[in-house]
C-alpha positions in Angstrom: -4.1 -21.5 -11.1 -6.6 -22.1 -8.4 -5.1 -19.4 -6.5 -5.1 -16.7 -8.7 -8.6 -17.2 -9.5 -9.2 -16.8 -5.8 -7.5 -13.7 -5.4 -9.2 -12.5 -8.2 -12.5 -13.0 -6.4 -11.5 -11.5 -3.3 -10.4 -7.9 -5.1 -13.6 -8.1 -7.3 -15.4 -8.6 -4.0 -14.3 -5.7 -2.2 -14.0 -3.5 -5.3 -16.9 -1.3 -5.1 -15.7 -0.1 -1.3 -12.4 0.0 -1.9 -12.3 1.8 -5.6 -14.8 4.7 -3.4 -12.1 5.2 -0.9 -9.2 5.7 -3.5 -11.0 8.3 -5.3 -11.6 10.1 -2.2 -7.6 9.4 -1.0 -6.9 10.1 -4.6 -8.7 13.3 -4.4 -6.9 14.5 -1.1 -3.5 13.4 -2.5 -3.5 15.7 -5.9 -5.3 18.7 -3.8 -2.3 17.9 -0.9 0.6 17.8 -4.4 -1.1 21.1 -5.7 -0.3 22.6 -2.1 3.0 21.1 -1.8 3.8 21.9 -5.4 2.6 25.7 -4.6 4.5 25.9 -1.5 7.9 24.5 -3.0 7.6 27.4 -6.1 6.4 30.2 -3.4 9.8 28.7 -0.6 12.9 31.1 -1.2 15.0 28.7 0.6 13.9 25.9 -2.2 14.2 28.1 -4.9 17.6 29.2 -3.6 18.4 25.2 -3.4 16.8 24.7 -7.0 18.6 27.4 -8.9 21.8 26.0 -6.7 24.0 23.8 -9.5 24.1 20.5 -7.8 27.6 18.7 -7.4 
């Protein structure tokens, strides 16, 4: 019990920091998927592995 309550405190302590830096990775991961997503539909050798039936 006691422990749990402790870790508690330490995540609501560094919250504020922390929850700032995941947006901003958050925001440089979806833009980064977006790219990745654009690349793989704009990649003949993808497509060509896509439309492929696999075994």
């Amino acid at each position: 019990m006691a422990e749990s309550t402790h870790q508690k405190g330490q995540q609501h302590q560094g919250d504020a920091g922390f929850n700032k830096h995941e947006r901003a990775l958050c925001g440089v991961r979806s833009q980064h998927m977006a790219l990745a997503v654009h690349m793989l539909k704009h990649d003949p050798i993808t497509a060509d592995l896509e439309t492929r039936p696999h075994d």
